[in-house]
N, CA and C of each residue as an Amber inpcrd file, in Angstrom:
protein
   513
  10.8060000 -15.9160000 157.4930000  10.0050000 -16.6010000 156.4880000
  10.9190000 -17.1640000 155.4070000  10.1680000 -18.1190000 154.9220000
  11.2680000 -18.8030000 153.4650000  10.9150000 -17.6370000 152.7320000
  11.6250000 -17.5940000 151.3260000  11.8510000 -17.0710000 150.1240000
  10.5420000 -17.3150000 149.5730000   9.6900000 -18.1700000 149.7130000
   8.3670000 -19.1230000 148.8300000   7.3210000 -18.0620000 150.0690000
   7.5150000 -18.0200000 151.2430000   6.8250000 -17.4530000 152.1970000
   6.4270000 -15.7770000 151.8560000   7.9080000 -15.3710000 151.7670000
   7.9540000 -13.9810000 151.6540000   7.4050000 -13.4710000 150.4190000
   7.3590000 -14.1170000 149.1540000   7.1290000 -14.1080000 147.9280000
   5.4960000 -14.1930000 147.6410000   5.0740000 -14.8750000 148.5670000
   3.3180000 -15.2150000 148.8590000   3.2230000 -13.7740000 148.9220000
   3.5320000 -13.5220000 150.4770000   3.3260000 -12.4470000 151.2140000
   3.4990000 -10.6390000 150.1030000   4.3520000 -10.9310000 149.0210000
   4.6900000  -9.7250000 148.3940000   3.5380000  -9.8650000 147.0610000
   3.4130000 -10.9320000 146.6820000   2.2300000 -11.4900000 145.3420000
   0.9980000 -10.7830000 145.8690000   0.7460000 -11.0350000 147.2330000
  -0.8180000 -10.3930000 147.7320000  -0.6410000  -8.9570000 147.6930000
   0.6000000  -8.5640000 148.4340000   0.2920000  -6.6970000 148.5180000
   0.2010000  -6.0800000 146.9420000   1.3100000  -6.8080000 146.3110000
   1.3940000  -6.2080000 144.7060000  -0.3090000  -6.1660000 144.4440000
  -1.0350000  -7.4370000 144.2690000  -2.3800000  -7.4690000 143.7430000
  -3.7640000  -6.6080000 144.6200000  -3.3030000  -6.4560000 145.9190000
  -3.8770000  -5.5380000 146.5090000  -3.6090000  -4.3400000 146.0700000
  -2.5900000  -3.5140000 146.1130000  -2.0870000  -1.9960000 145.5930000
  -2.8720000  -1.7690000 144.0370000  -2.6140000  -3.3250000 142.9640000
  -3.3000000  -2.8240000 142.4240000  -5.0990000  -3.0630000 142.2270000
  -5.1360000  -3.8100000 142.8730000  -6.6520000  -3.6020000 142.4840000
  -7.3480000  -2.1510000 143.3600000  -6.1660000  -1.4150000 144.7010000
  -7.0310000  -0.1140000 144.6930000  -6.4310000   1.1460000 143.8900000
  -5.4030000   0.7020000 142.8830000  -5.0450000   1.7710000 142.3380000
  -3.7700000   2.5640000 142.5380000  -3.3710000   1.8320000 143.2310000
  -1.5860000   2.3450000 144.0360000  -0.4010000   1.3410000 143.2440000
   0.1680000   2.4460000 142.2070000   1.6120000   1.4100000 142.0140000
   2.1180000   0.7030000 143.1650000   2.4960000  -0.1770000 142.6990000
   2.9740000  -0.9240000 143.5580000   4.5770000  -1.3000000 142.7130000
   5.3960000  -1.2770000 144.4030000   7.2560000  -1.4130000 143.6660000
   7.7880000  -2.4970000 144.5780000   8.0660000  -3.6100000 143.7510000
   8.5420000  -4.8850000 144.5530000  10.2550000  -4.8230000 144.1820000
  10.7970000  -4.7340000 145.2840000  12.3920000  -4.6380000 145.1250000
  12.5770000  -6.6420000 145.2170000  13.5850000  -7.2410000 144.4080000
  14.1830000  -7.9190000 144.3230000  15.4850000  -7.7770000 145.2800000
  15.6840000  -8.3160000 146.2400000  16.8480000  -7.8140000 146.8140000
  18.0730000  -9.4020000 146.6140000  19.3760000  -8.9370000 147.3840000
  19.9950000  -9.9360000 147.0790000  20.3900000 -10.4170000 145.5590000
  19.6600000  -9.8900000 144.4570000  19.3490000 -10.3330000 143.2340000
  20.8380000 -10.4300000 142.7560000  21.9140000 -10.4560000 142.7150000
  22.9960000 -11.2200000 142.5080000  23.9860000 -12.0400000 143.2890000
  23.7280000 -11.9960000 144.6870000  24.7130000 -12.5930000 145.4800000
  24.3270000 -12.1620000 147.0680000  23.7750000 -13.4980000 147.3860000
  23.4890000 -13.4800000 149.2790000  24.5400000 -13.9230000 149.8050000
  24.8950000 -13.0190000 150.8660000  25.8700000 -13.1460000 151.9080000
  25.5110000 -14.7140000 152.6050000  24.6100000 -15.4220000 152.9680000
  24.1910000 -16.3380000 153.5230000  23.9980000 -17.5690000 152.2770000
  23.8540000 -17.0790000 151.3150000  23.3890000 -18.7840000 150.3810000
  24.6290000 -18.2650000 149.3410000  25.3780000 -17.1630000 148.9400000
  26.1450000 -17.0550000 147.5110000  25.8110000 -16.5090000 146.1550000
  26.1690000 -16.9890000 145.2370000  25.6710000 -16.4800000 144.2390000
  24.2710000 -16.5760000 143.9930000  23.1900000 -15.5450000 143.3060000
  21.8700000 -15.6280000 143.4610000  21.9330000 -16.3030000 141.9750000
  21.0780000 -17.7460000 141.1650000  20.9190000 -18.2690000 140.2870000
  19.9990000 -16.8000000 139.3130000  20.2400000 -16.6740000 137.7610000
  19.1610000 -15.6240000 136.9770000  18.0140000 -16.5490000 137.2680000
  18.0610000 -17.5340000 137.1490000  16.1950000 -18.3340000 137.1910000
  15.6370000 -17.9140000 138.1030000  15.9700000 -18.0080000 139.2830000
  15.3640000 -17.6430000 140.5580000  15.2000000 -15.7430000 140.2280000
  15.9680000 -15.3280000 139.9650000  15.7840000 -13.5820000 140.0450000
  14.2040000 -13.5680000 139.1240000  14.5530000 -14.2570000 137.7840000
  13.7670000 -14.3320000 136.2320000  12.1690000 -14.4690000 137.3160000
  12.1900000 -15.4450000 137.3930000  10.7200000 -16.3970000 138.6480000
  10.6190000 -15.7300000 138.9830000  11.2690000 -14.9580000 140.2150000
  10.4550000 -13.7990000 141.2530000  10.2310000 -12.7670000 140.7170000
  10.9050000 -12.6020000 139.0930000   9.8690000 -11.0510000 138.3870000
   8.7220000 -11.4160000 138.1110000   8.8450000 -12.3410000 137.5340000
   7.8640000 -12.9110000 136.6360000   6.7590000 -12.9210000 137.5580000
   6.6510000 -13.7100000 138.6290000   5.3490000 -13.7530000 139.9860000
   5.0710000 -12.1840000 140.6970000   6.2460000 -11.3440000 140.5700000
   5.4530000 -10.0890000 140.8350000   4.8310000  -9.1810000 139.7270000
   5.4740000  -9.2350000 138.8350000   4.9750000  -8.4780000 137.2790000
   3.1810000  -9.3260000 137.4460000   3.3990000 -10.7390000 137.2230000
   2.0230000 -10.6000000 136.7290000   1.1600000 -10.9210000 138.1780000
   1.6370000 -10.5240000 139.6960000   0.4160000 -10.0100000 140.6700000
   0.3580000  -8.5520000 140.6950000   1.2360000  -7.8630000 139.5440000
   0.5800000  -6.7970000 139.9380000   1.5430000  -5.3670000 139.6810000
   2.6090000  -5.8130000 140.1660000   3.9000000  -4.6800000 140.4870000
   4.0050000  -4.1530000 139.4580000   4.2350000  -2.4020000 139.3660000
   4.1230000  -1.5900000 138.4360000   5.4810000  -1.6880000 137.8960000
   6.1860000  -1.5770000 139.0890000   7.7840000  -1.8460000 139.3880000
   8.5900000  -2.3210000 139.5140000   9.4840000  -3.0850000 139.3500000
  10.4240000  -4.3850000 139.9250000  11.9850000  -3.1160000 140.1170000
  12.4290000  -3.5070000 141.2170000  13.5770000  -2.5230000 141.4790000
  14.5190000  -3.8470000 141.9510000  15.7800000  -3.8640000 140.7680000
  16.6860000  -5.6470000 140.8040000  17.7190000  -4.4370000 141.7340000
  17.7840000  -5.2590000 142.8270000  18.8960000  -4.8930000 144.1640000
  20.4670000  -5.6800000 144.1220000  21.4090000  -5.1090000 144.2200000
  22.4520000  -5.3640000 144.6270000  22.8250000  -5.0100000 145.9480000
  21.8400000  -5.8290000 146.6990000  21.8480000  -5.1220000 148.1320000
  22.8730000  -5.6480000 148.9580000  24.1320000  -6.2340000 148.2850000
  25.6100000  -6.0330000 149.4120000  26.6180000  -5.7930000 148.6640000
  26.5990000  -5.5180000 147.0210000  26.9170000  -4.6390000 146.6430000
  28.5990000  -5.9580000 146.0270000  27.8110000  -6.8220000 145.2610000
  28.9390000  -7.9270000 145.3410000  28.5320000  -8.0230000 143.5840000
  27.6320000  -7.4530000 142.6550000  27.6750000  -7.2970000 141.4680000
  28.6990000  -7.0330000 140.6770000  28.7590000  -7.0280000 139.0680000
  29.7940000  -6.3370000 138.7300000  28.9730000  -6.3100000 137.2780000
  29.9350000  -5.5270000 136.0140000  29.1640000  -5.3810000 135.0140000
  28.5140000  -6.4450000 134.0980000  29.4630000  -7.9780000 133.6490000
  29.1540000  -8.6130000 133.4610000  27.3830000  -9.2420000 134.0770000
  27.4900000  -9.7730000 135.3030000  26.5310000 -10.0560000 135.8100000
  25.4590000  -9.5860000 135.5480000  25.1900000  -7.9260000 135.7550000
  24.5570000  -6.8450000 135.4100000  24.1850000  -7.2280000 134.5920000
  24.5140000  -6.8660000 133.2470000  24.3630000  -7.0940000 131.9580000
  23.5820000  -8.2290000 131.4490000  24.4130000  -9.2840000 131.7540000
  23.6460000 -11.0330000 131.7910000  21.8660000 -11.0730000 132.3860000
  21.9460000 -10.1100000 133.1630000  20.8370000 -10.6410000 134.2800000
  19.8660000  -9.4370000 133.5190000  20.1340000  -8.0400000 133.9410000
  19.1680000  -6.9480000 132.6690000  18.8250000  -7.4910000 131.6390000
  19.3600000  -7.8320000 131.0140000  19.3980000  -8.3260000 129.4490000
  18.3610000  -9.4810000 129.5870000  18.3200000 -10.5410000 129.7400000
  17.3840000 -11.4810000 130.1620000  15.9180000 -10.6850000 130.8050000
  15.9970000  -9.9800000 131.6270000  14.3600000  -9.5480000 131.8870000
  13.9490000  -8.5730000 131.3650000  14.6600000  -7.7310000 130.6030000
  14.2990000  -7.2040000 129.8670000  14.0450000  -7.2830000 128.5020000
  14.4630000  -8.7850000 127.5700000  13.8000000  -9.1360000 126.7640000
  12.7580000  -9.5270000 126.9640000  12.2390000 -10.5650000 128.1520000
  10.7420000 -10.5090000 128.5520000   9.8670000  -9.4120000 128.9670000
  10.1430000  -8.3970000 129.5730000   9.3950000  -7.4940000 130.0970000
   9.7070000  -5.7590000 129.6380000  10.4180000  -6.2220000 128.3470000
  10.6740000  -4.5210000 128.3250000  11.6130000  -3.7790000 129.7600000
  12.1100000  -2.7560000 129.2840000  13.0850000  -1.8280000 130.3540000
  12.2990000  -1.1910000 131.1090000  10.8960000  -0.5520000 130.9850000
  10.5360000   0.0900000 131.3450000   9.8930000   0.0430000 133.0640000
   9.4800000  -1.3800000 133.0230000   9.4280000  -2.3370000 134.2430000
  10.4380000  -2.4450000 135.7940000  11.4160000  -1.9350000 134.6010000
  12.3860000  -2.1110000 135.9520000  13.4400000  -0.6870000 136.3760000
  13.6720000  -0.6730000 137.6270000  14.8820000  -0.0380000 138.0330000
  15.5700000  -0.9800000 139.0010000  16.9610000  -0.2200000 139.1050000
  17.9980000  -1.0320000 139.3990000  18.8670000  -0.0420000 141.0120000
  18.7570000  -0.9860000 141.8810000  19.8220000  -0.2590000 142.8370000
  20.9150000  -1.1740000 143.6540000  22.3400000  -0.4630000 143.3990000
  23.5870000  -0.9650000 143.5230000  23.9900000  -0.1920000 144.8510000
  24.8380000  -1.1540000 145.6160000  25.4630000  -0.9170000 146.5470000
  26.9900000  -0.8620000 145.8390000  27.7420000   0.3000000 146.1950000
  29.4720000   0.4560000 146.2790000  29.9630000  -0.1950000 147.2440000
  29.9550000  -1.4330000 147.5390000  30.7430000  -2.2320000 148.8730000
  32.2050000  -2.0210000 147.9460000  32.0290000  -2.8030000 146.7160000
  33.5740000  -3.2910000 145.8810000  33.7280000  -2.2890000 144.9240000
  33.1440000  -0.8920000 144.8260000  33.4990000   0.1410000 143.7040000
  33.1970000  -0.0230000 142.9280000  32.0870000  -0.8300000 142.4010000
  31.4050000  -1.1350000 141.4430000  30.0750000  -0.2130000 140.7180000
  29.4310000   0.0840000 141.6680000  27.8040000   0.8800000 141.7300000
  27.7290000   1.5350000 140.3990000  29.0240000   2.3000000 140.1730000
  28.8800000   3.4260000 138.9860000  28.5070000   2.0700000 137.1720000
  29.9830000   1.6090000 137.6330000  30.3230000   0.8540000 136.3850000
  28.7700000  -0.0360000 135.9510000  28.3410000  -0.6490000 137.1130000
  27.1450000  -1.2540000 136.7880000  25.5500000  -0.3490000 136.7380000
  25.8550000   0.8780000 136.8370000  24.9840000   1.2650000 136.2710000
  25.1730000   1.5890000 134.8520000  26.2600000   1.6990000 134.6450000
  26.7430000   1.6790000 132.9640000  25.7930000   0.4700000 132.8220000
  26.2180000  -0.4400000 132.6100000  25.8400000  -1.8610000 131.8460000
  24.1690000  -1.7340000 132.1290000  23.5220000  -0.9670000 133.3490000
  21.9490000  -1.1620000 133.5700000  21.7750000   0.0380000 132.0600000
  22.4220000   0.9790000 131.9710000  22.1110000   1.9200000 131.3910000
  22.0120000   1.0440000 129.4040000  23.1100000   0.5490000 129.4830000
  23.0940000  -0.3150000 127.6930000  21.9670000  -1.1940000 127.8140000
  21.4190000  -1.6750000 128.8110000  20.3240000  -2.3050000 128.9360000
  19.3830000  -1.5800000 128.7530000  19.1580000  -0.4770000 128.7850000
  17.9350000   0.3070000 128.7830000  17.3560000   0.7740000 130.0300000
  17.7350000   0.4650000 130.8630000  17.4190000   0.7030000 132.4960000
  17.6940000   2.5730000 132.7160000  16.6590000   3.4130000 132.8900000
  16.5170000   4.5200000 132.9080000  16.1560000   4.8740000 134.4100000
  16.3960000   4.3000000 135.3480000  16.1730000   4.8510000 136.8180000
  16.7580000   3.6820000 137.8350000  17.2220000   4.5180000 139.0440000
  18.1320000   4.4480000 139.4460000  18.5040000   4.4690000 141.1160000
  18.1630000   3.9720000 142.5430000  18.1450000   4.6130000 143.5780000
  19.6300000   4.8560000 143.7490000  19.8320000   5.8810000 144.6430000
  20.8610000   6.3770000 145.1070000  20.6010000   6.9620000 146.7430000
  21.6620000   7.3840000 147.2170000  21.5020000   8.2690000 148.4730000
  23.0080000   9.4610000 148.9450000  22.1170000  10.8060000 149.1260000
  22.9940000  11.1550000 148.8120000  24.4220000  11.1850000 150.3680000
  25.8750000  11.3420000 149.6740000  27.0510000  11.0950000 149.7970000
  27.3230000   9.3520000 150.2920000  26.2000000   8.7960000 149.8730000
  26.5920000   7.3340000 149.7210000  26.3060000   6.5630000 151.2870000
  25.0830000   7.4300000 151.5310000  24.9120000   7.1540000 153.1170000
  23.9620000   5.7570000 152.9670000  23.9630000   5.2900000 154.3250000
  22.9710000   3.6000000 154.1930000  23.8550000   2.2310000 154.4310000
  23.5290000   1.6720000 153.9280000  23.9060000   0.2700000 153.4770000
  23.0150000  -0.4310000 153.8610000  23.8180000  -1.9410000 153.9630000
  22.4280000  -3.1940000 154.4640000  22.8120000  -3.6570000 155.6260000
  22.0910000  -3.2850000 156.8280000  22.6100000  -3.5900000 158.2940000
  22.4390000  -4.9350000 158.2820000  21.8960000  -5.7610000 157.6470000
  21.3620000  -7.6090000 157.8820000  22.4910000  -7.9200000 157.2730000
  23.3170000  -7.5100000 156.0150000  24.0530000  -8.4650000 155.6810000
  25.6420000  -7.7330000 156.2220000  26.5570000  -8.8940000 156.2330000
  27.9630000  -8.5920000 156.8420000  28.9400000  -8.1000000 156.0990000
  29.7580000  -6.3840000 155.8000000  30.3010000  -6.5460000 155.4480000
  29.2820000  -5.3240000 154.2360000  28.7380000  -5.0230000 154.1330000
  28.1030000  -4.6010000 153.1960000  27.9310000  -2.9410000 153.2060000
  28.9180000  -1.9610000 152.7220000  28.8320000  -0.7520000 152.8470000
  27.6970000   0.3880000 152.5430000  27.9620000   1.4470000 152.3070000
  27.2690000   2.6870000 151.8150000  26.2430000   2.3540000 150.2210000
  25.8260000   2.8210000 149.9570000  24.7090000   2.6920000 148.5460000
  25.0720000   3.7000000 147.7580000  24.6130000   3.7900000 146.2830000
  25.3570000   4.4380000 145.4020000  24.9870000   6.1020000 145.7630000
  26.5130000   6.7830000 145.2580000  26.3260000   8.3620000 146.3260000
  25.4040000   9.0480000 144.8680000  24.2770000  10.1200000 145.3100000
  23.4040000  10.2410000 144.4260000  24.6410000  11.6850000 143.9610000
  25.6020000  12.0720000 144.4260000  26.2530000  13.2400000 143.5330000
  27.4170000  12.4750000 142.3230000  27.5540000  11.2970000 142.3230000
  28.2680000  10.3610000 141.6480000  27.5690000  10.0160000 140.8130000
  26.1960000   9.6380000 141.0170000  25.5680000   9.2220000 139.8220000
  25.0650000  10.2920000 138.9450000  24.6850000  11.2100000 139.3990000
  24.0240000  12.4170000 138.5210000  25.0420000  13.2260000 138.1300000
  26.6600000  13.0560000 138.5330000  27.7190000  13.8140000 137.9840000
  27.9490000  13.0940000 136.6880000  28.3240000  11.5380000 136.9510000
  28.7180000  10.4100000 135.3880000  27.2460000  10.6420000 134.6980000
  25.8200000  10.8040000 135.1320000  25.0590000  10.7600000 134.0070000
  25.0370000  12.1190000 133.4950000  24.9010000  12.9360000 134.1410000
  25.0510000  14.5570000 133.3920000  26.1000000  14.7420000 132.7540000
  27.4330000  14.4670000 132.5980000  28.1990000  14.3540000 131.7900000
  28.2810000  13.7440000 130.5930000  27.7180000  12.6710000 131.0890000
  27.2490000  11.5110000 129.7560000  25.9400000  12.2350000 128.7760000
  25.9120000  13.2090000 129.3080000  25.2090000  13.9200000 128.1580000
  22.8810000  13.7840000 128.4690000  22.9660000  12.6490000 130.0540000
  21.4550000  12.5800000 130.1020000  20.9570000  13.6430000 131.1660000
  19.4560000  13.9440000 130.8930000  18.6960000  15.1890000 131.8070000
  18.5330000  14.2490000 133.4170000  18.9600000  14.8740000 134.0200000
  18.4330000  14.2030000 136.0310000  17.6470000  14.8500000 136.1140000
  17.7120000  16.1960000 135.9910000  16.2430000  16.8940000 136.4560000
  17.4570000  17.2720000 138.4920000  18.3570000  17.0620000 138.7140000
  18.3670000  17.7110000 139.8660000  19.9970000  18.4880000 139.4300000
  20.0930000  19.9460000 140.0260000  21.1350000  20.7260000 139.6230000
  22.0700000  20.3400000 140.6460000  23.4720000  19.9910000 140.3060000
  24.7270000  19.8300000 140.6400000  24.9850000  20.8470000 142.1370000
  25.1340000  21.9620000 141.7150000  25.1170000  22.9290000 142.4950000
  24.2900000  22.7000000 144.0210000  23.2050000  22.6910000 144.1130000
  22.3780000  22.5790000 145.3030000  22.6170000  20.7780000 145.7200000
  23.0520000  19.8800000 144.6460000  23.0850000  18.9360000 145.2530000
  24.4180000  18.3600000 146.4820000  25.6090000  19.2340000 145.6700000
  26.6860000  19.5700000 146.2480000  26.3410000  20.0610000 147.8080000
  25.6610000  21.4600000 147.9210000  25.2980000  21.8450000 149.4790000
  24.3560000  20.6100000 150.0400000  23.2960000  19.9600000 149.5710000
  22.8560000  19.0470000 149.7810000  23.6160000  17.6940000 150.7150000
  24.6750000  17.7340000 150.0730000  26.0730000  16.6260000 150.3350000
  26.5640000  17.0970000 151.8970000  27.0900000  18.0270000 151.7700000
  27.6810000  19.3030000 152.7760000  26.8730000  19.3130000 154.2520000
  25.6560000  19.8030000 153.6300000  24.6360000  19.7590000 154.7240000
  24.5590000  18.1210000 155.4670000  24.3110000  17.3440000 154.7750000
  24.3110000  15.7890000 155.3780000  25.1820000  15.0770000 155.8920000
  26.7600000  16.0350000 155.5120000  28.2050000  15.3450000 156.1590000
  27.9670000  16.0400000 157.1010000  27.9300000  17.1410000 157.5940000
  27.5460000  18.2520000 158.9890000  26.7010000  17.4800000 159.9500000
  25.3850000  17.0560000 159.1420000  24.8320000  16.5190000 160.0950000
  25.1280000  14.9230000 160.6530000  25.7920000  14.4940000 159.7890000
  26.7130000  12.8340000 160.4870000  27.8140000  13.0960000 160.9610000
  28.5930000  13.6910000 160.5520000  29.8320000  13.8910000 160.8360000
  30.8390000  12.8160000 160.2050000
């Protein structure tokens, strides 16, 4: 489907979810840089919040789904939808292709951006695009934010065996 196609298609479920009462979470993907078209324009990211915020979406989750972001960008692009829509609207998930994931959650974090996907020991990536590694490791992020002095709500300790247990089972 085009971008205009898929965007129809996400406007209806958002306004469906909510008219029965189900948040609804529209991920933005690509939202800084497609492997296939390049750099993603902020207008185009700005537009496709804007058409899901008001069909409906409780949520907007801005993707760095090949993981080609960096803080600047970050920053530029948060900053902009979140003077329109408040922080509260959004979470943010970064791919570590270029070692970035942490640093740009810094810059989501000066933005006000308070949530976060991860997986833990950095398992995943994006099988469609080329080149595009693991997703941010959830014992990396909750180590730099617990240090940084904020509550995760998940203990270090069990997340560690957590880690352990999931390298065992991939190998």
């Amino acid at each position: 489907m085009s971008l205009e196609q898929t965007t129809e298609v996400c406007t209806q479920l958002m306004a469906r979810a909510a008219a029965d009462g189900i948040e609804g979470r529209a991920y933005i993907a690509v939202a800084f840089e497609c492997p296939f078209e390049g750099k993603t324009p902020e207008r185009v990211v700005q537009t496709l919040a804007e058409r899901l915020l008001e069909s409906g979406a409780s949520k907007l989750i801005i993707a760095d789904t090949i993981g080609a972001a960096n803080p600047v960008s970050v920053r530029s692009l948060m900053t902009r939808l979140i003077a329109m829509h408040g922080p509260a609207r959004f979470s943010c998930h970064f791919h570590d292709t270029r070692g970035m994931a942490l640093a740009n959650v810094l810059a989501s974090l000066e933005c006000g951006i308070r949530e976060f996907d991860s997986s833990i020991g950095g398992l995943g990536g994006c099988p469609f695009s080329p080149g595009a590694s693991g997703n941010l490791a959830t014992e990396d992020l909750v180590l730099m934010l617990s240090d940084m002095g904020y509550e995760c709500g998940i203990g270090l300790d069990q997340l560690v065996s957590a880690v352990e247990y999931a390298e065992a089972l991939t190998g």
